[in-house]
C-alpha positions in Angstrom: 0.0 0.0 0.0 1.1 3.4 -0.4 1.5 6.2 1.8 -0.2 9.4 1.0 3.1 11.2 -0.4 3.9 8.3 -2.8 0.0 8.3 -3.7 -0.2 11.9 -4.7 2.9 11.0 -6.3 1.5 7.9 -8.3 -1.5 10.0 -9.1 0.6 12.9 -10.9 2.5 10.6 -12.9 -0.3 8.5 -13.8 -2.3 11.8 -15.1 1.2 12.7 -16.9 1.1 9.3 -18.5 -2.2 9.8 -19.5 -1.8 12.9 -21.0 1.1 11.8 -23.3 -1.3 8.7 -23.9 -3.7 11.6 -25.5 -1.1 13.2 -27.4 0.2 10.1 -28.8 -3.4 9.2 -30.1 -3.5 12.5 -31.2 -0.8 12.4 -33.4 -1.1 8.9 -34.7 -1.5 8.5 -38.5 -0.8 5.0 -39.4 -4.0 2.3 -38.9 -1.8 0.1 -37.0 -0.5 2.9 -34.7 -4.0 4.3 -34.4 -4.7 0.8 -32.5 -1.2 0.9 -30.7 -2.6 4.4 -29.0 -6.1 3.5 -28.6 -4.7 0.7 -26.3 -1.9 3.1 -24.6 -4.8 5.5 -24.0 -7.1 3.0 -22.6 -4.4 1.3 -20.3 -3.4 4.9 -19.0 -6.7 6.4 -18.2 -7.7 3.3 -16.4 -4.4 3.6 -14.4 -5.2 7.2 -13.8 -9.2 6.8 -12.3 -7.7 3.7 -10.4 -5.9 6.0 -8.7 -7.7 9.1 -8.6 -10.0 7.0 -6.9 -7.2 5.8 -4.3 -6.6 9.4 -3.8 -10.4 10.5 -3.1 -10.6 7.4 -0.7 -8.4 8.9 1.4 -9.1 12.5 0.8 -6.4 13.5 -1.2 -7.8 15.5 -3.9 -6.9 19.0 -4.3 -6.3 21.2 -6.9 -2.9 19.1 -7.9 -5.5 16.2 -9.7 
């Protein structure tokens, strides 16, 4: 389990991931890299709420997520 500094941590990462996920999909041209993304975004976002969620649970959330 993580402690709350690693958690907020985790959190701002993961949304950073995400975001780079969005920008990837984005930019993607190629059919085959189009999927690539589309499974990078999905993977990332559900990191992202996973956590977001771990944060709210243990009232966390703040104006940094």
């Amino acid at each position: 389990m993580l402690d709350e500094q690693e958690l907020a941590q985790a959190v701002a990462q993961a949304k950073q991931e995400w975001l780079s996920a969005f920008s990837y999909f984005n930019n993607a041209t190629d059919p085959e890299l189009i999927d690539h993304a589309i499974l990078l975004l999905e993977a990332a976002e559900r990191k992202y709420m996973f956590l977001l969620n771990e944060a709210k649970d243990k009232g966390l959330i703040g104006d940094v997520f």
